[in-house]
N, C-alpha and C positions, 0 to 999 in steps of 0.2 A: 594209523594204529594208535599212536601216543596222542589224545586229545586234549591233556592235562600237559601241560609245560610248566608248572611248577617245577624244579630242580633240588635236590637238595646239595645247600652247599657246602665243598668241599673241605675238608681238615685234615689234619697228619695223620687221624687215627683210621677214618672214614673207609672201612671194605668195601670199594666199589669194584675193583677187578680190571678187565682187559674188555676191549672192545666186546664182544662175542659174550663175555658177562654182563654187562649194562645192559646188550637188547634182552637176555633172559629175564632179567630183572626187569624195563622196560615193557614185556609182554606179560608179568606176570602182573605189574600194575595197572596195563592197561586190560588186562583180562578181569581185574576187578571192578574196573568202569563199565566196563560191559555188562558186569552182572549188577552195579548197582541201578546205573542208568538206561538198560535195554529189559535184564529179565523182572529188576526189582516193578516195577510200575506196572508191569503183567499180571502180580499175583491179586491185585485190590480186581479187577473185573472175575475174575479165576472166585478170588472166595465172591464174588457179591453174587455172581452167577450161576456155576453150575455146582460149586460146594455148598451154598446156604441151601439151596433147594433142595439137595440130595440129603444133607443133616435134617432138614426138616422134615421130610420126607419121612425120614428113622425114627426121631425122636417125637415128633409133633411141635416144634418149637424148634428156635432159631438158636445159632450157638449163643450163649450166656457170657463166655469170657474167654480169656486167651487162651486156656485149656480145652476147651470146645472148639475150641477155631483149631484148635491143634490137630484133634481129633477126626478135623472133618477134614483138614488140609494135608497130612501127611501121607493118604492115599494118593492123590491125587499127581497125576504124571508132571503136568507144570511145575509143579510145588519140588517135585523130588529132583528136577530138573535143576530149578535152580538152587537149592538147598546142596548136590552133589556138587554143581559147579562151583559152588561158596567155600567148600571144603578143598576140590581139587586147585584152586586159586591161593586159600592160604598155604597146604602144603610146597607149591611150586614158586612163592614168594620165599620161602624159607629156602629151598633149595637152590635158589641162584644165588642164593646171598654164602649159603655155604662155602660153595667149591672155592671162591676167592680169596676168603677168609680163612681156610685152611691153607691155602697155598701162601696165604704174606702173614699167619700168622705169629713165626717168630720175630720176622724185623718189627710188626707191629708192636708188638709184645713189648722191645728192647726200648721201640720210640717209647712208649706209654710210661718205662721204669722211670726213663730218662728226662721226659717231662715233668712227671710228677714229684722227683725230685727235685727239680727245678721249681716247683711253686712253693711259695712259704706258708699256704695252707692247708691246714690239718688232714689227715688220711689217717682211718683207722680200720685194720681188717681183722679177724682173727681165722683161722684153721678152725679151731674149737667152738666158732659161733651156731648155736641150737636153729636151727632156721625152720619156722613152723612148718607143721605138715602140709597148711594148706598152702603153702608156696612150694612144699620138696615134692608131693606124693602124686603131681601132674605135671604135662607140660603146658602151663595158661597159653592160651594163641597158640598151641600145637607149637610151639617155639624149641625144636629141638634141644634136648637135655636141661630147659625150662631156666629160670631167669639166675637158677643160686647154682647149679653144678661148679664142682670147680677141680681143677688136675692137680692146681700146686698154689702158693701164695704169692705167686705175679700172674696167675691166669687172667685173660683180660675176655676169653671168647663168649659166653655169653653178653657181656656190655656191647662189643662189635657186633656182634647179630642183632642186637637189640637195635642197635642205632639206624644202620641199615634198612633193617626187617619191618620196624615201625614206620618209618617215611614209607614203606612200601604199601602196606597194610593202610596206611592212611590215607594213599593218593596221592599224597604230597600236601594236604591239605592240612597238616600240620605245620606249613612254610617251609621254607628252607634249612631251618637250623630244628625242626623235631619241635619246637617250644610254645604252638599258638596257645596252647592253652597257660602255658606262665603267665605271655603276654597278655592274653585274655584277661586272667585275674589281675594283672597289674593295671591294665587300663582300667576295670571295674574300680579298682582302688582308688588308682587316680580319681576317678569318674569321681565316686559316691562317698569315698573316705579321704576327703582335699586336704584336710588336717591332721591325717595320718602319717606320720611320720617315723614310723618302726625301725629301731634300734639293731635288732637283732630278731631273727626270722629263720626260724627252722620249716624245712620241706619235708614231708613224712613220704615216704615209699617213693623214695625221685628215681629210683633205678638208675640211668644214667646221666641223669641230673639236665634234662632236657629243659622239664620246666623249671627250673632251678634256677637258670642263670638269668633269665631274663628278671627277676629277682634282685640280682647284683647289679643289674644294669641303670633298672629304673631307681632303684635304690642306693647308690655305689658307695655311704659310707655306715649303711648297714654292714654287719657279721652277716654271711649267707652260710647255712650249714643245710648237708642232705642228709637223708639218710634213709638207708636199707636195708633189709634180711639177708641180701644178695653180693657178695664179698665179691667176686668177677666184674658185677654191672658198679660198684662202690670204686674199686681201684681203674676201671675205662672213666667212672664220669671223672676224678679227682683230674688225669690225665688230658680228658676232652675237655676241661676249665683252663687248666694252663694250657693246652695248643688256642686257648678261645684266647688265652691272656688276663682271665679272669682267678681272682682269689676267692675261692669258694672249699669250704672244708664238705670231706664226705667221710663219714661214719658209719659201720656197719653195726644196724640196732635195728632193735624189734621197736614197732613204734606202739607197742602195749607195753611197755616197761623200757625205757628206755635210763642212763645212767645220767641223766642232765640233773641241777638243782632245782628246787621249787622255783617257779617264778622266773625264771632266764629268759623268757622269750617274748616278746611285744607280737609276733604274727608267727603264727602255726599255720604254712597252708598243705595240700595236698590234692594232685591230680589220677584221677581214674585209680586212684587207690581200695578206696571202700568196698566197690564190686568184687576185688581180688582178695579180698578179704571175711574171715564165716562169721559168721552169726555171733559166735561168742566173743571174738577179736574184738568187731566196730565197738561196743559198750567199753572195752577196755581204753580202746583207742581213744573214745569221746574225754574220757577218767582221765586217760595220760595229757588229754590237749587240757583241759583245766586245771591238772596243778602244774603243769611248765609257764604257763602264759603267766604273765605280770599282771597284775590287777588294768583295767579298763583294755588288756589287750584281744585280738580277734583271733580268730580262728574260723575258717575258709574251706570249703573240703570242694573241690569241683569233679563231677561225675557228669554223668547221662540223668534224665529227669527220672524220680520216681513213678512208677504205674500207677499212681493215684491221679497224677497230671496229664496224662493221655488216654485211650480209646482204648477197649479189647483189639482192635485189629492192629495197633502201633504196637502194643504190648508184645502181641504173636511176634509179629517183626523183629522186634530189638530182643527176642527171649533167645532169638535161634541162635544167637553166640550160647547159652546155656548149653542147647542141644548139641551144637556142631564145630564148638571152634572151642573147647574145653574152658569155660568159663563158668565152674559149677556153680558159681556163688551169686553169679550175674542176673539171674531174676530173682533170688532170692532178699538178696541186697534190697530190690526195688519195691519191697514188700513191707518192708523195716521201717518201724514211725522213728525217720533219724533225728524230729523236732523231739521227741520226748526223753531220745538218747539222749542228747543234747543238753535238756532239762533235769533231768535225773543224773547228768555229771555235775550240775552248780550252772552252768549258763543260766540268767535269768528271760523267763519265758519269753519275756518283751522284747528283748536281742534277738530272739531264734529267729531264720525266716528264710526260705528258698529264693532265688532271685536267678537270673540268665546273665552271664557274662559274654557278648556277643564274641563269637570267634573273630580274633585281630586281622586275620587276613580278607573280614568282610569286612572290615572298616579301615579300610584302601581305597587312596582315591581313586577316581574310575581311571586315572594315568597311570598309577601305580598297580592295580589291577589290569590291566591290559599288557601292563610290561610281563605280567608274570604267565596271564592265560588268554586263550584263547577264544574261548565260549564263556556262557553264566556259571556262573557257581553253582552245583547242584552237591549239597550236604549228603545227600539220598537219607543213608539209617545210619553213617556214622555220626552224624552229630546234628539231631535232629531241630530244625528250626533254623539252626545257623549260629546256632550258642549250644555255652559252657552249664547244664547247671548247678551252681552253686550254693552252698549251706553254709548261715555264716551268723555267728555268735559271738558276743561280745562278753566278756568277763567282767564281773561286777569292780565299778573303778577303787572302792573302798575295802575290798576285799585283802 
């Protein structure tokens, strides 16, 4: 059943459960390999076969775009097939992760206080903080009681589901520690920005500071600071840095207006942020990353590609998180000329430019991969090609 052996591994905060929880959890990841790698690959003969003919047939013409393919596809028994089972996968990811985490979550609770007072860096939450609608008025990922809920001013449960939930959701192709995508951008950095040497480095929407810390790592006498809408997932990540042993401050801020000074930060980056974010936010958010950045400093935003870079049938594909796994914002996002965002916050045009951050756990030696799985790597629709993509601007150095 388990064909992925990726593990994720373990820490003080970490809701894994009891025997008897690991295999629910265990089936509910391997019930999503099933649907990436058994039914996903079903639907390309499905639409090129007997859906294109049948559209054509109606209309006189073949579907046009991801909305036609929509049209033609959501009758169709295959399609509903695996689209139900995508649904019933992520709800029963979420619910193994629950019952455990309910049941350990006071001593959790207690470790979390008692860590994070233990580290000497920054933690800020408030009770009173406005947390926008479009992160309070859903649950994103069906993620029960959604990423900001919160019972009291040490609640840590949303951050623990998250941590959990995510490795789940992901395959484990996240690695072990939740972070490939930090590491991703940091090895791009390395890679392409050798002279880069950033001071101080804010993470915008870290939730639980997954991609965050690897940040700290490659960086270590960088300032690493996170920050989020989400007061639960802010006080778990501050906690899961010190059980890491890492000094890393987390901040509970909107990253459209955030309370920093002009100019404080050498690197702004952000993962899978933007998509979870409306229409009116990202333009603010572009605004906020060019007046915190310091003159010649970057700014990073790593997502899924925009639909101008892919196919109407890849489109369809990666849109069905809009439809079915409450990600209202997620094709819409992909719609958005984020270069002209970009440009119309002060980035100069010449800086702007999309690029692929290869996901770090594909670039594992073929020992180091073998240690960890089993079979080839197959991304399926999380993470298409086998990379990050990335948008990434530079602030004029005279500025």
């Amino acid at each position: 059943m388990n064909q992925n052996i990726f593990q994720q591994a373990p820490h003080d905060l970490l809701p894994v459960g009891n025997h008897d929880d690991r295999m629910r959890q265990e089936f509910s990841k391997s019930f999503r390999q099933y649907i990436q790698n058994g039914l996903l690959p079903g639907l390309t003969p499905v639409f090129e076969g007997r859906v294109t003919r049948t559209f054509q047939k109606e209309h006189g013409r073949p579907p046009a775009d991801r909305h036609d393919i929509r049209k033609a596809m959501v009758t169709d028994p295959y399609f509903q097939t695996y689209a139900s089972s995508t649904r019933i996968a992520q709800e029963l990811l979420w619910s193994s992760v629950i019952d455990p985490l309910e049941r350990d979550l006071g001593p959790l609770t207690e470790k979390a206080e008692t860590l994070s007072t233990q580290s000497p860096a920054m933690l800020k939450t408030s009770e009173d903080f406005d947390v926008p609608r479009y992160v309070s008025a859903i649950d994103i990922h069906c993620m029960p009681g959604g990423y900001a809920s919160s019972r009291s001013d040490k609640d840590i449960f949303a951050g623990a589901l998250y941590d959990r939930g995510v490795y789940l959701y992901a395959m484990g192709y996240m690695g072990p520690d939740n972070d490939d995508m930090g590491r991703s951008v940091c090895n791009y950095i390395k890679r392409n920005l050798p002279e880069f040497a950033p001071e101080t480095i804010l993470d915008m929407g870290c939730t639980i500071g997954h991609s965050t810390l690897p940040f700290k790592e490659e960086f270590p006498d960088a300032e690493v600071t996170g920050i989020d809408v989400a007061g639960p997932c802010i006080r778990y990540a501050h906690a899961r840095a010190a059980a890491k042993e890492l000094n890393v401050g987390f901040l509970q801020e909107n990253a459209e207006e955030t309370s920093f000074a002009d100019q404080s930060f050498d690197l702004i980056v952000s993962h899978i942020l933007l998509h979870e974010t409306s229409g009116k936010a990202m333009p603010r958010i572009f605004d906020e990353c060019y007046r915190l950045l310091k003159p010649g400093g970057y700014m990073i935003h790593a997502d899924l590609p925009p639909f101008g870079k892919m196919g109407p049938f890849m489109q369809f594909i990666l849109d069905n998180e809009t439809y079915y796994n409450n990600e209202p914002f997620w094709g819409a996002m992909r719609e958005i000329d984020q270069i002209k965002l970009a440009s119309d916050a002060g980035f100069a045009p010449g800086t702007i430019r999309f690029d692929t951050a290869p996901m770090a756990v594909m670039e594992l030696s073929e020992a180091e991969q073998a240690a960890l799985t089993d079979r080839e790597f197959v991304a399926g629709e999380y993470a298409p090609g086998g990379g990050w993509e990335v948008l990434i601007a530079q602030k004029g150095k005279t500025e």
